[in-house]
Biopython code that builds the backbone (N, CA, C, O; Angstrom):
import numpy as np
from Bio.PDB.StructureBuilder import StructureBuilder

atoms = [
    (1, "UNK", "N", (76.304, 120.186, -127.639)),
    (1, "UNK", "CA", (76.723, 118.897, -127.145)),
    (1, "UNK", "C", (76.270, 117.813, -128.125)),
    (1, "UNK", "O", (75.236, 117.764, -128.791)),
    (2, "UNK", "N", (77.191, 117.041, -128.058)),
    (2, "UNK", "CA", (76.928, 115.771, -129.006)),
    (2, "UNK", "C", (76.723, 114.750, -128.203)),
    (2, "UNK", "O", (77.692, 114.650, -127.450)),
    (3, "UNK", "N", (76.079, 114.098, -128.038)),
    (3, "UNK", "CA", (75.877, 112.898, -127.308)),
    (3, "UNK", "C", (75.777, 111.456, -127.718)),
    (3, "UNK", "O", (75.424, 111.095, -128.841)),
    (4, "UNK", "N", (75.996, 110.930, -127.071)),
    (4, "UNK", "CA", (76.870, 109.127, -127.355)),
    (4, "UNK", "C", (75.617, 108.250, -128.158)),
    (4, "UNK", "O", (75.901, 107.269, -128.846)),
    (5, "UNK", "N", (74.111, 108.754, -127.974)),
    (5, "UNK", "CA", (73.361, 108.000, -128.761)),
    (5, "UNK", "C", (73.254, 108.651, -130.438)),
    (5, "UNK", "O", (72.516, 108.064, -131.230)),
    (6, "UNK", "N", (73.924, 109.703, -130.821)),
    (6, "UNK", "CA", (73.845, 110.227, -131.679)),
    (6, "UNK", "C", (75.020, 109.682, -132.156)),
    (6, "UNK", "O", (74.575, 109.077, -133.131)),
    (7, "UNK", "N", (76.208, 109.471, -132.154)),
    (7, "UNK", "CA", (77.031, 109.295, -132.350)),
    (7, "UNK", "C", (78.290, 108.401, -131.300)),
    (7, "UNK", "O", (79.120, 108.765, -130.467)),
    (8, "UNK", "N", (77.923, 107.245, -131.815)),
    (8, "UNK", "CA", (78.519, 106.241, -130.288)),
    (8, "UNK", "C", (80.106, 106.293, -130.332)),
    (8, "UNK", "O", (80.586, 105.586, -129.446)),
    (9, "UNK", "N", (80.926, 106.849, -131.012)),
    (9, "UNK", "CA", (82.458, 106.454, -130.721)),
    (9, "UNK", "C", (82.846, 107.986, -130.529)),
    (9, "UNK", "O", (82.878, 108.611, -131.588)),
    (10, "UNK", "N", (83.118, 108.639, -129.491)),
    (10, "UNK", "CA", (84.078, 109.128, -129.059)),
    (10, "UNK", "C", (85.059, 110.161, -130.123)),
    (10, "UNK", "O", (85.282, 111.371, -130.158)),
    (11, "UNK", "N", (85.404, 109.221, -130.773)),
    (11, "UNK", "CA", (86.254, 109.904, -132.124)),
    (11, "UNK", "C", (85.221, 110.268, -132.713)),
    (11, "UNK", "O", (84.718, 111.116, -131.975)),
    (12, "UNK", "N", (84.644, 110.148, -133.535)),
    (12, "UNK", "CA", (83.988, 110.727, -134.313)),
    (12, "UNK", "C", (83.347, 111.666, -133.832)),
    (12, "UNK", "O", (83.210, 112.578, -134.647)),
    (13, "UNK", "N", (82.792, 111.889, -132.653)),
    (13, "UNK", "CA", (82.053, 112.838, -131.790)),
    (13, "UNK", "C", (82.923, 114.022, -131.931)),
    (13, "UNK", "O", (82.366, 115.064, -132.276)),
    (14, "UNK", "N", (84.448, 114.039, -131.681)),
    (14, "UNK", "CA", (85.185, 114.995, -131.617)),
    (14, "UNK", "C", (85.513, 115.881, -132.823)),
    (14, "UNK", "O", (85.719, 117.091, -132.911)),
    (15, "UNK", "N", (85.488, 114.554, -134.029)),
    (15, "UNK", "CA", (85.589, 114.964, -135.101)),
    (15, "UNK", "C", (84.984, 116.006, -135.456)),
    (15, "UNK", "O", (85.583, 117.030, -135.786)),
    (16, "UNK", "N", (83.141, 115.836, -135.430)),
    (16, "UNK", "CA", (82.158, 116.729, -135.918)),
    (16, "UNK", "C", (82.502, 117.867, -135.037)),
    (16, "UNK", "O", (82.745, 118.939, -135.592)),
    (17, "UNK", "N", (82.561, 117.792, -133.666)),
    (17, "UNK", "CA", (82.985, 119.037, -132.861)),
    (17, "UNK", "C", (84.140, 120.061, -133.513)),
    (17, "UNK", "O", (83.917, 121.244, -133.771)),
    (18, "UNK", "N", (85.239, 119.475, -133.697)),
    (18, "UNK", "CA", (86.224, 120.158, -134.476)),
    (18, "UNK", "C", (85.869, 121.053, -135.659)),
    (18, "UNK", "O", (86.308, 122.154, -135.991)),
    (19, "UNK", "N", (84.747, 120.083, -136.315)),
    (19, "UNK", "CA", (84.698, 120.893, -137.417)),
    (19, "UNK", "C", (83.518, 121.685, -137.971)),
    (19, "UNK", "O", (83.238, 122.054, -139.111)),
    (20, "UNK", "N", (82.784, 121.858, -136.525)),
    (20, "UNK", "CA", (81.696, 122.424, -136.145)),
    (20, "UNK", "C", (82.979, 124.045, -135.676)),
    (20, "UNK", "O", (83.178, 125.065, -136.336)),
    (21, "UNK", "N", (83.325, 123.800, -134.901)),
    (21, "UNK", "CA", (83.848, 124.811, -134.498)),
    (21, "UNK", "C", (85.011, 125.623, -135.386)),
    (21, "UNK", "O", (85.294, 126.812, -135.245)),
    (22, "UNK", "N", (85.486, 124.889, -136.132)),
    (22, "UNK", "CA", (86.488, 125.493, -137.362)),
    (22, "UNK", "C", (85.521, 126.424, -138.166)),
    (22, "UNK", "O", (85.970, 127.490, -138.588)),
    (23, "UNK", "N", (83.742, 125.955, -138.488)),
    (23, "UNK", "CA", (83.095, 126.823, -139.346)),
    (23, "UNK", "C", (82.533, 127.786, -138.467)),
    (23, "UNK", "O", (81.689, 128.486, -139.026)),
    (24, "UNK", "N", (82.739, 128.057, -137.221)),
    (24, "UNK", "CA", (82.282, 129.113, -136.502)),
    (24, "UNK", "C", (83.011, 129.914, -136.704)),
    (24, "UNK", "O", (82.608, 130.956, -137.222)),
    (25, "UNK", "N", (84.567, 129.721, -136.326)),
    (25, "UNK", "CA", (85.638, 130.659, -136.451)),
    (25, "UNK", "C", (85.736, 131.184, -137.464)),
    (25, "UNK", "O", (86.038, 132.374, -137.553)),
    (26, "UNK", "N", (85.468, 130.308, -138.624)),
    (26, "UNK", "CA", (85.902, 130.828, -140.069)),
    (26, "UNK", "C", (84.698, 132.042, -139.852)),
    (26, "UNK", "O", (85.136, 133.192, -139.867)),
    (27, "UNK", "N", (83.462, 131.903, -139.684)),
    (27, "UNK", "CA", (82.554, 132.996, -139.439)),
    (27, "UNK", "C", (82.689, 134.399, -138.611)),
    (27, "UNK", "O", (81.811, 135.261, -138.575)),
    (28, "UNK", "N", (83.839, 134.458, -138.013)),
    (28, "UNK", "CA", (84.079, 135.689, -137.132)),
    (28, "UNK", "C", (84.381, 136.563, -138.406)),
    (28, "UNK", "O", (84.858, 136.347, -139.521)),
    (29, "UNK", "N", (83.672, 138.108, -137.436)),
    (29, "UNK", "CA", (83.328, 138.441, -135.868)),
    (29, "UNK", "C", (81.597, 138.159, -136.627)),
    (29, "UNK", "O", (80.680, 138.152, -135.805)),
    (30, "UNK", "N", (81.332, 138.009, -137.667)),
    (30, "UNK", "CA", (80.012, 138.149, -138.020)),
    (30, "UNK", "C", (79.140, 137.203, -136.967)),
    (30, "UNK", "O", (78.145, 137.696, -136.435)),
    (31, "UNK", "N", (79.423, 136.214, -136.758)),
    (31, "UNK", "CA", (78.757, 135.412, -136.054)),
    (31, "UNK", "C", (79.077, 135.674, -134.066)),
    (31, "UNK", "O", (78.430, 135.013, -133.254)),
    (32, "UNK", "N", (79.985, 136.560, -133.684)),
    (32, "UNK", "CA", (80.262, 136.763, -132.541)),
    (32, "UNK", "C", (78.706, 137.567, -131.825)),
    (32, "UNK", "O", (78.507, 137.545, -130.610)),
    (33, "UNK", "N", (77.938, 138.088, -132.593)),
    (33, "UNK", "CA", (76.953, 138.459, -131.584)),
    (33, "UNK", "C", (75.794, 137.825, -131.578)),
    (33, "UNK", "O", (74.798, 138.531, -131.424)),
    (34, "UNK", "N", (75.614, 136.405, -131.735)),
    (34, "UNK", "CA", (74.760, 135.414, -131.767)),
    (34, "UNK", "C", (75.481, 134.321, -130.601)),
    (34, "UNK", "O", (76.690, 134.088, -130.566)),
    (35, "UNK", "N", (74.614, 133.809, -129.811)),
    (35, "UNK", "CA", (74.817, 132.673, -128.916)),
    (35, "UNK", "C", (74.366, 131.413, -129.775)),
    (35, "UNK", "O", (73.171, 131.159, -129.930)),
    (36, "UNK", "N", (75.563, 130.496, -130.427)),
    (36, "UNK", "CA", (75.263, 129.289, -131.002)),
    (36, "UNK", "C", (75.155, 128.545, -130.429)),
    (36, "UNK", "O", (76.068, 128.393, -129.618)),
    (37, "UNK", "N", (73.904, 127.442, -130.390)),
    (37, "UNK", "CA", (74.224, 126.374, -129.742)),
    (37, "UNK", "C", (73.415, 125.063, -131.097)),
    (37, "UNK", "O", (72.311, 124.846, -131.596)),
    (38, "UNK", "N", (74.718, 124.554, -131.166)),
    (38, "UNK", "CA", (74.391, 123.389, -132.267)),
    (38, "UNK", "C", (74.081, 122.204, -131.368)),
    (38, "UNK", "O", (74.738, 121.925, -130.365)),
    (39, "UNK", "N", (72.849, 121.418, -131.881)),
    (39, "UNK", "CA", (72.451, 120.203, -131.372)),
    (39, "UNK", "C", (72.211, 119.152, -132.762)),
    (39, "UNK", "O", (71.988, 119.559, -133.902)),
    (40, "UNK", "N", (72.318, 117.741, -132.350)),
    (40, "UNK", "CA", (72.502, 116.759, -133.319)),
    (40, "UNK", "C", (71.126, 115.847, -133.022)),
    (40, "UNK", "O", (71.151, 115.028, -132.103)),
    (41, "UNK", "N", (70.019, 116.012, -133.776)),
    (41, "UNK", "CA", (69.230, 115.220, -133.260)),
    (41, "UNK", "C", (68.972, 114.066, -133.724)),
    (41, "UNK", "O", (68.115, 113.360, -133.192)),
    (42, "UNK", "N", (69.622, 113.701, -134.723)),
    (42, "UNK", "CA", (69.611, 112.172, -135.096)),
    (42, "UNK", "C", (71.023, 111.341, -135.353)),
    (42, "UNK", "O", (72.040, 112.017, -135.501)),
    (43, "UNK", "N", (71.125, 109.768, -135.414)),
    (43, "UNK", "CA", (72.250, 109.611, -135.467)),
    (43, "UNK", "C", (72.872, 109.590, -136.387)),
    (43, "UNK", "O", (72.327, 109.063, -137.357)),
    (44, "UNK", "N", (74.286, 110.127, -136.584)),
    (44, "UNK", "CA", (75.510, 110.726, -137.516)),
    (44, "UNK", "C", (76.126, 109.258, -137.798)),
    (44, "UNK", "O", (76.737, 108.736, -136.866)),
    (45, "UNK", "N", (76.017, 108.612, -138.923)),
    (45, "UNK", "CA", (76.870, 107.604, -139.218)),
    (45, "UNK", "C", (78.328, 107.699, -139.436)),
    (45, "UNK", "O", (78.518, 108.577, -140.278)),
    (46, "UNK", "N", (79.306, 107.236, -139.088)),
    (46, "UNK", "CA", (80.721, 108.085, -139.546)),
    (46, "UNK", "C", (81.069, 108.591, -140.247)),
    (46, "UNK", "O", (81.888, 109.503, -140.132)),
    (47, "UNK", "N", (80.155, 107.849, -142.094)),
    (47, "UNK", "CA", (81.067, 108.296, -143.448)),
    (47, "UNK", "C", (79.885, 109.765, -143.257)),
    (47, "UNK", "O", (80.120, 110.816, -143.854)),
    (48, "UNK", "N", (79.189, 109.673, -142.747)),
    (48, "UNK", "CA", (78.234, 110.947, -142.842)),
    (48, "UNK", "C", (78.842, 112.485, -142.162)),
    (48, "UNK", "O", (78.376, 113.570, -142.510)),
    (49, "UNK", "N", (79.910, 112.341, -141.184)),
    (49, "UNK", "CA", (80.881, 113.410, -140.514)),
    (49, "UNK", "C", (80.923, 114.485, -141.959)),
    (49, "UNK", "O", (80.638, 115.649, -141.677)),
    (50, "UNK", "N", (81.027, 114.400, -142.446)),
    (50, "UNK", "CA", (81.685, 115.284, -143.750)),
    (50, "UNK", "C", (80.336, 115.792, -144.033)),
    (50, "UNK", "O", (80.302, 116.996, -143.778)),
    (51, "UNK", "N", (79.647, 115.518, -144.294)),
    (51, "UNK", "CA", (78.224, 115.937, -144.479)),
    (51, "UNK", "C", (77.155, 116.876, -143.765)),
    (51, "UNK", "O", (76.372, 117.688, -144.258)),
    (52, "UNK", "N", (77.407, 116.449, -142.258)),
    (52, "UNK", "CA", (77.380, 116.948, -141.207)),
    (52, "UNK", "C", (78.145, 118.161, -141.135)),
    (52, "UNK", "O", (77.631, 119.077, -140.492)),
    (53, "UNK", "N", (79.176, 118.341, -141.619)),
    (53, "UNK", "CA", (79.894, 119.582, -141.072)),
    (53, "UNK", "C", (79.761, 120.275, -142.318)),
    (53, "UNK", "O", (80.205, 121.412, -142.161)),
    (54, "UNK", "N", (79.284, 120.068, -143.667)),
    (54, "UNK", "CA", (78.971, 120.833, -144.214)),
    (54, "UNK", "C", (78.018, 121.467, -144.234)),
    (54, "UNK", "O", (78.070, 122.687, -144.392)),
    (55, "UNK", "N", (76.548, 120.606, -144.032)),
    (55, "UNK", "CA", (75.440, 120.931, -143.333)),
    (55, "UNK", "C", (75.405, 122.431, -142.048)),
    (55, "UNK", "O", (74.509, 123.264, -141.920)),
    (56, "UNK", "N", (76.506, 122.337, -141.394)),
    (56, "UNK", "CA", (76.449, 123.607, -140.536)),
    (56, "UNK", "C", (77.165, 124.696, -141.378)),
    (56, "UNK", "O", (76.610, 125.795, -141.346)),
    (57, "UNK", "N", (78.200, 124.608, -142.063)),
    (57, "UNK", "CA", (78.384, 125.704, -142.952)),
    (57, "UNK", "C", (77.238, 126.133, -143.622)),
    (57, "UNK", "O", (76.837, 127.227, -143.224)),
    (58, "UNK", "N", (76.579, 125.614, -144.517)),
    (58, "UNK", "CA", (75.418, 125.882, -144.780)),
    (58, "UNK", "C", (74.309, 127.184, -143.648)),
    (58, "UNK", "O", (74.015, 128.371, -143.791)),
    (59, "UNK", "N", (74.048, 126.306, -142.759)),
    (59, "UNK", "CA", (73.349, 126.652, -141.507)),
    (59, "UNK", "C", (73.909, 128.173, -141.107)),
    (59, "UNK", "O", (73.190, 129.167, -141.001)),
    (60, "UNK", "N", (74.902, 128.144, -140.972)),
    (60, "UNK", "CA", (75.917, 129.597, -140.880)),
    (60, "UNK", "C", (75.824, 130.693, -141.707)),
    (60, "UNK", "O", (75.616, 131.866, -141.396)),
    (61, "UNK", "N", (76.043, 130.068, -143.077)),
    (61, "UNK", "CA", (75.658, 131.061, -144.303)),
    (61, "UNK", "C", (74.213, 131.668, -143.847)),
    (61, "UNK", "O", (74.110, 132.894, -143.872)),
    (62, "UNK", "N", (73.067, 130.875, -143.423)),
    (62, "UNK", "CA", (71.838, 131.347, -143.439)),
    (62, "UNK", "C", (71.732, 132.195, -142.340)),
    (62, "UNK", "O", (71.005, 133.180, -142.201)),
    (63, "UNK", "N", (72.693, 131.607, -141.429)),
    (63, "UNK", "CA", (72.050, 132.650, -140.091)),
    (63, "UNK", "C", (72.941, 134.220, -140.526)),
    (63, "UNK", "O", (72.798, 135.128, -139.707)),
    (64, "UNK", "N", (73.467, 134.396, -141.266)),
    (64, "UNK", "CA", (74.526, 135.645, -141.706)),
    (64, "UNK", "C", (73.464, 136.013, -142.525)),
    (64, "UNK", "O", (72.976, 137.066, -142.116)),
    (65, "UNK", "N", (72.964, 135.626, -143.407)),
    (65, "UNK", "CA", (71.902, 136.224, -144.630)),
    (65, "UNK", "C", (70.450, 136.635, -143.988)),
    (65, "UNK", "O", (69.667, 137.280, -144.686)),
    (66, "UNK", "N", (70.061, 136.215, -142.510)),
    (66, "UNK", "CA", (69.231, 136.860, -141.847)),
    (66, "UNK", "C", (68.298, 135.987, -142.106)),
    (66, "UNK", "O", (67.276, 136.554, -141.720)),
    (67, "UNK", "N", (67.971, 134.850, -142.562)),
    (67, "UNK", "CA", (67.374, 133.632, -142.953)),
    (67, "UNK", "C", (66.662, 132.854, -142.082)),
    (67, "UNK", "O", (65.469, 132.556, -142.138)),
    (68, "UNK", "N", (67.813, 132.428, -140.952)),
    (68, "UNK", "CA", (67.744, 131.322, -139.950)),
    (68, "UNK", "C", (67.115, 132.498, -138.804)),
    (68, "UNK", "O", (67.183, 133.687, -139.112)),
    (69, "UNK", "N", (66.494, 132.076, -137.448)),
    (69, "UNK", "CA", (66.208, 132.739, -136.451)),
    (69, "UNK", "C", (66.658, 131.808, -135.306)),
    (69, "UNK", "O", (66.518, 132.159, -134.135)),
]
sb = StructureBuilder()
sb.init_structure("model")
sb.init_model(0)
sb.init_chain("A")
sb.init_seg("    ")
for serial, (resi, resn, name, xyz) in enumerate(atoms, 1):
    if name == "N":
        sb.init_residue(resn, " ", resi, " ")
    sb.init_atom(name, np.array(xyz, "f"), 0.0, 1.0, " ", f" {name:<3s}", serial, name[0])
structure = sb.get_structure()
């Protein structure tokens, strides 16, 4: 969940969601036997969206390489 103090407009909230979830999929089935749950704990400025969603690709790569716990 993304929440409105992290990211106050709506759109953009959806944005990162979208493309949070596009790098999950791209991760199947490797990532299907892990329960993800992505949280945003600071606030995401808009031009920062892109950054952010690369940031979880990243994050993904590691949890596949046995890295992340």
């Amino acid at each position: 969940m993304i929440g409105a103090k992290a990211i106050p407009r709506a759109v953009d909230r959806n944005r990162l969601r979208r493309r949070l979830r596009e790098t999950l999929r791209a991760a199947r089935p490797a990532v299907e036997i892990y329960d993800v749950i992505v949280r945003v704990k600071r606030a995401v400025a808009r031009n920062e969206i892109l950054a952010a969603g690369a940031e979880g690709v990243v994050l993904v790569e590691k949890l596949l390489a046995g890295k992340v716990a």
